[in-house]
N, C-alpha and C positions, 0 to 999 in steps of 0.2 A: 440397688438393682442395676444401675450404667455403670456401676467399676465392675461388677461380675460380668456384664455382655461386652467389656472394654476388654476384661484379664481373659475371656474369652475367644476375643476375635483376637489378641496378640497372639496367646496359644496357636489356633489356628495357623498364623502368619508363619511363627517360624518353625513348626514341625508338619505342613503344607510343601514340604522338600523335598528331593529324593534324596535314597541315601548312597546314592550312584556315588562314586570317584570322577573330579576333573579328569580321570585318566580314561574313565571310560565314556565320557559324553563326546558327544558328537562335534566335531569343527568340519562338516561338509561342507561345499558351497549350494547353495539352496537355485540355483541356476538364474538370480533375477538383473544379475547386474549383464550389461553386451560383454561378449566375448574381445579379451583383448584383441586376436586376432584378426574380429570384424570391423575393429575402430578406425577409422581413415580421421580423424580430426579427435585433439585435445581432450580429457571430461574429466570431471571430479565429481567426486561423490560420497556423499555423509550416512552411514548408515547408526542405527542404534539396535540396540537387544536387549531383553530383562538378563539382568545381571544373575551368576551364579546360584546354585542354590536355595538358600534361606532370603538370601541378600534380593532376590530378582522380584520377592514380594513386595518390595518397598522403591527401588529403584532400576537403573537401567547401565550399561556400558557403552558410548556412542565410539565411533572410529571417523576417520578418513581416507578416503582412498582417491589416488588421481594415476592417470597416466598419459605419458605427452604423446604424439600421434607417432611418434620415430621409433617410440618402445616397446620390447617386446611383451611384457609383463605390467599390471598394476604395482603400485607402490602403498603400502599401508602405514597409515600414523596413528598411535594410542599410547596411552598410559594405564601402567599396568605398577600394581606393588612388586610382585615378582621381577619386572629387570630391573628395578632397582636395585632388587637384592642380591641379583644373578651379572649384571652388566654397570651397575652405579650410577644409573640411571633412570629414571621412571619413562622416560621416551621411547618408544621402540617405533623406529622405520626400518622396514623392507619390504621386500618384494614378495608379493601374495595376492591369493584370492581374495577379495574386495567384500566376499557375501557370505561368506562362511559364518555356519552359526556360528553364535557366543556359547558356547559347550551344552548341547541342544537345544539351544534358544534363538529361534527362525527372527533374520533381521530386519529391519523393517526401514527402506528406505526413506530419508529425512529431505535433500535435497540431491540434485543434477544441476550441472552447469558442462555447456559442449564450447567447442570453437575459440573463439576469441574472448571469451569470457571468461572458460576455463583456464586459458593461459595465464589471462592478470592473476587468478585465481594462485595456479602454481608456482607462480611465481612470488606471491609474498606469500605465500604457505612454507613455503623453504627456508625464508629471514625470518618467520615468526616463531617454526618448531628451534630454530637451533638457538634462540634468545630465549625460549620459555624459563619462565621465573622458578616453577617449581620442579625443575628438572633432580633435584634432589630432596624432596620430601612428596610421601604420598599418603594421605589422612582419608580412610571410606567416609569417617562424619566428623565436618561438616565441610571435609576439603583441607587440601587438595587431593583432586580424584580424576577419573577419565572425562567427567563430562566436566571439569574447569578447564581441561585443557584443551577441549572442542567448544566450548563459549567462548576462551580467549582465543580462539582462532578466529570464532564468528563477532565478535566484537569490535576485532582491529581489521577485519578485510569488508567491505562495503560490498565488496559482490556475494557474499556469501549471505542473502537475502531471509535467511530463516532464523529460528529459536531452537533451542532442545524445549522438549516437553514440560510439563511443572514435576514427572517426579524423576528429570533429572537428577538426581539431589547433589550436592558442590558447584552447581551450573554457575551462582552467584558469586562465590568465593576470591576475593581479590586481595587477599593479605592479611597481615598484619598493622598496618599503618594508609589501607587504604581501604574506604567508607562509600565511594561512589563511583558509579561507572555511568556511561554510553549503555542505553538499550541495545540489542541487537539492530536494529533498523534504523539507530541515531535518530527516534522522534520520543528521545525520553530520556530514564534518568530509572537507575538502580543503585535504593539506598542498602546497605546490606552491611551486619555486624559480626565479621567471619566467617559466612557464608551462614549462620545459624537464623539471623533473625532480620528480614528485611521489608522495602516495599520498591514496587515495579510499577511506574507509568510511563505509558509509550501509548502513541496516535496507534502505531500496530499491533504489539501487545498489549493495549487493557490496562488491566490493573489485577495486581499479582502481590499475596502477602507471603511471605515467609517467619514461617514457625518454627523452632527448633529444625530447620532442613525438611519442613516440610508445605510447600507450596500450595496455597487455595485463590485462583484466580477467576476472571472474565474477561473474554476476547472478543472488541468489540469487530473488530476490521474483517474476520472472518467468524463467527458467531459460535463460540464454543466456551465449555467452563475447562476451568484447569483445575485437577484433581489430584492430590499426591495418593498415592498406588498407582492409582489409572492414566496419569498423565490426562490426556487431551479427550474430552468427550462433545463431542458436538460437530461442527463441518471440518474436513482436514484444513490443515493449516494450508496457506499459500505465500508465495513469496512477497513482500513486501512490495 
């Protein structure tokens, strides 16, 4: 009877899609991030959105966007399969709306940083995108993918005070020959085996298991469970 309500609720999952075209879904901006041209000082900002599709049942797309106070436009950083295939690279920066759905999918701001904060911020965001490791391979499971390349940003920058969700999925992802990392908030340790199968203890995040790329946690710092589909259920997250 639980593999019929299993083969069921999978059902569900992936024909729960539209059958729209990437061509024809939406990339508006959803009006939530300031207008560049209101900005008088530095900000950065992490957004995320349910991913494409069939795909956005299970996981998410996170971005980056910063802009320095002299600029006239935001600057956007992600990893996508497509410029790899299109530019030979999985990286793509430029210049763009910051908030713009993920192809109808409303984004949901993750972190802000203004001022002086932002600066350190952009400024080792710059050496970290153009050293990123996986700049030529991109794997949806178990990694590498959009959200290992917005972990490793938040991993190696200390002002970037947040996590991605648990159904990030590839959040964990650190190689081939490397088994441990730094929490996001450096008050812990993430064991992880390809990003498929791991464990997460952190004074800020909890405690957090992964399963085949799929994350079941408890957050004790700010009181919420971590749920793969649903990511984060309980009080929003806060910065560290």
């Amino acid at each position: 009877m639980i593999n019929k309500y299993l083969a069921l609720l999978l059902c569900l999952l992936l024909f729960s899609c539209s059958s729209k075209s990437w061509r024809e879904a939406s990339r508006q901006s959803v009006g939530i991030a300031p207008l560049a041209a209101d900005l008088k000082e530095d900000i950065v900002l992490i957004y995320y959105a349910r991913a494409f599709s069939w795909r956005g049942n299970f996981g998410i797309h996170p971005w980056v966007a910063w802009k320095k106070k002299e600029d006239s436009q935001y600057t956007v950083a992600q990893v996508t399969s497509w410029n790899l295939r299109r530019e030979g690279t999985t990286v793509s920066v430029k210049r763009d709306l910051p908030d713009r759905k993920w192809y109808d999918n409303d984004p949901t701001q993750l972190f802000e940083a203004r001022g002086q904060k932002a600066s350190k911020i952009i400024k080792k965001l710059k050496a970290l995108i153009k050293d990123y490791p996986y700049k030529d391979n991109y794997t949806l499971w178990p990694g590498p993918n959009s959200n290992t390349f917005v972990s490793h940003l938040i991993r190696n920058i200390d002002e970037l005070d947040i996590e991605l969700p648990a159904h990030g999925i590839g959040k964990d992802y650190f190689g081939k020959t490397k088994f441990i990392s730094n929490t996001a908030s450096n008050t812990g340790f993430t064991l992880s085996l390809f990003g498929a199968l791991g464990l997460t203890l952190g004074a800020a995040e909890g405690v957090e298991i992964n399963l085949l790329g799929l994350h079941f946690g408890v957050d004790f710092w700010t009181p919420a469970l971590k749920l793969p589909f649903f990511g984060r259920v309980g009080f929003k997250d806060k910065a560290f």
